[in-house]
N, C-alpha and C positions, 0 to 999 in steps of 0.2 A: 504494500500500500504506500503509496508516492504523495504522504500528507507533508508538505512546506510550512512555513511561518508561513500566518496572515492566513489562511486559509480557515473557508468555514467548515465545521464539522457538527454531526450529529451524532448525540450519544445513544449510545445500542444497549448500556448496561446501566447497571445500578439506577439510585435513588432519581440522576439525573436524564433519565430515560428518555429520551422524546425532544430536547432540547436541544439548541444551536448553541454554538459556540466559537468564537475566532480563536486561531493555535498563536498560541504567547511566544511559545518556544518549542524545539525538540531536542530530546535529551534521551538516544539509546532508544530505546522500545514505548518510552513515556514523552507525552504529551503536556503542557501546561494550556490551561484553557480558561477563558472571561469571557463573561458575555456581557459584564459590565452593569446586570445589576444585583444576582447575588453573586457570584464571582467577579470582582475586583483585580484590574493587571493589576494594582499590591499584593492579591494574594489568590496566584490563580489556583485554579482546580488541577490536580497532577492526577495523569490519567494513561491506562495504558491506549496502547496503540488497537491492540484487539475490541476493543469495549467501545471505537466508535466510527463514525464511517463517515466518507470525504461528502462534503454537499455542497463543492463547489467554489472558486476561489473568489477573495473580497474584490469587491468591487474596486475597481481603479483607486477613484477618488477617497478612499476610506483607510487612509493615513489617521486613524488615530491614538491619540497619547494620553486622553482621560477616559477614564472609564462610561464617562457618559455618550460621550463621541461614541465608544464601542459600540453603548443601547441605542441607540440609536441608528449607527446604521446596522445593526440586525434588524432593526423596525423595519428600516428601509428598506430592507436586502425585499421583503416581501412575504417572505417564508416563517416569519416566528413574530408573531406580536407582543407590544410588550408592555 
């Protein structure tokens, strides 16, 4: 699975089941993930690789550096209301 930073993903497992997510970072086999409004880029969600699945990369313009920018454009991505 070919998940980059910046990229959106959907969680396939646990509690955060059904949700988007932008990739903070990749670390090995693990994932860090915010979607900017219960996970916070100060303290993202560390996640395996298997547990979630690529939905797509950010949009161009969605360079962002607070977390609210992030809720945001997941709003906007279309796909996850928020």
């Amino acid at each position: 699975m070919d998940i980059a930073k910046s990229d959106l993903v959907l969680a396939t497992a646990g509690r955060e089941k059904g949700r988007l997510f932008f990739v903070v970072d990749v670390q090995n086999e693990y994932l860090l993930l915010a979607d900017g409004k219960s996970r916070r880029l100060e303290a993202p969600k560390r996640k395996k690789c298997r547990h979630v699945q690529r939905a797509g990369a950010a949009p161009e313009d969605s360079a962002f550096e607070a977390s609210s920018s992030a809720a945001s454009c997941l709003a906007g991505s279309g796909l996850y209301p928020i």
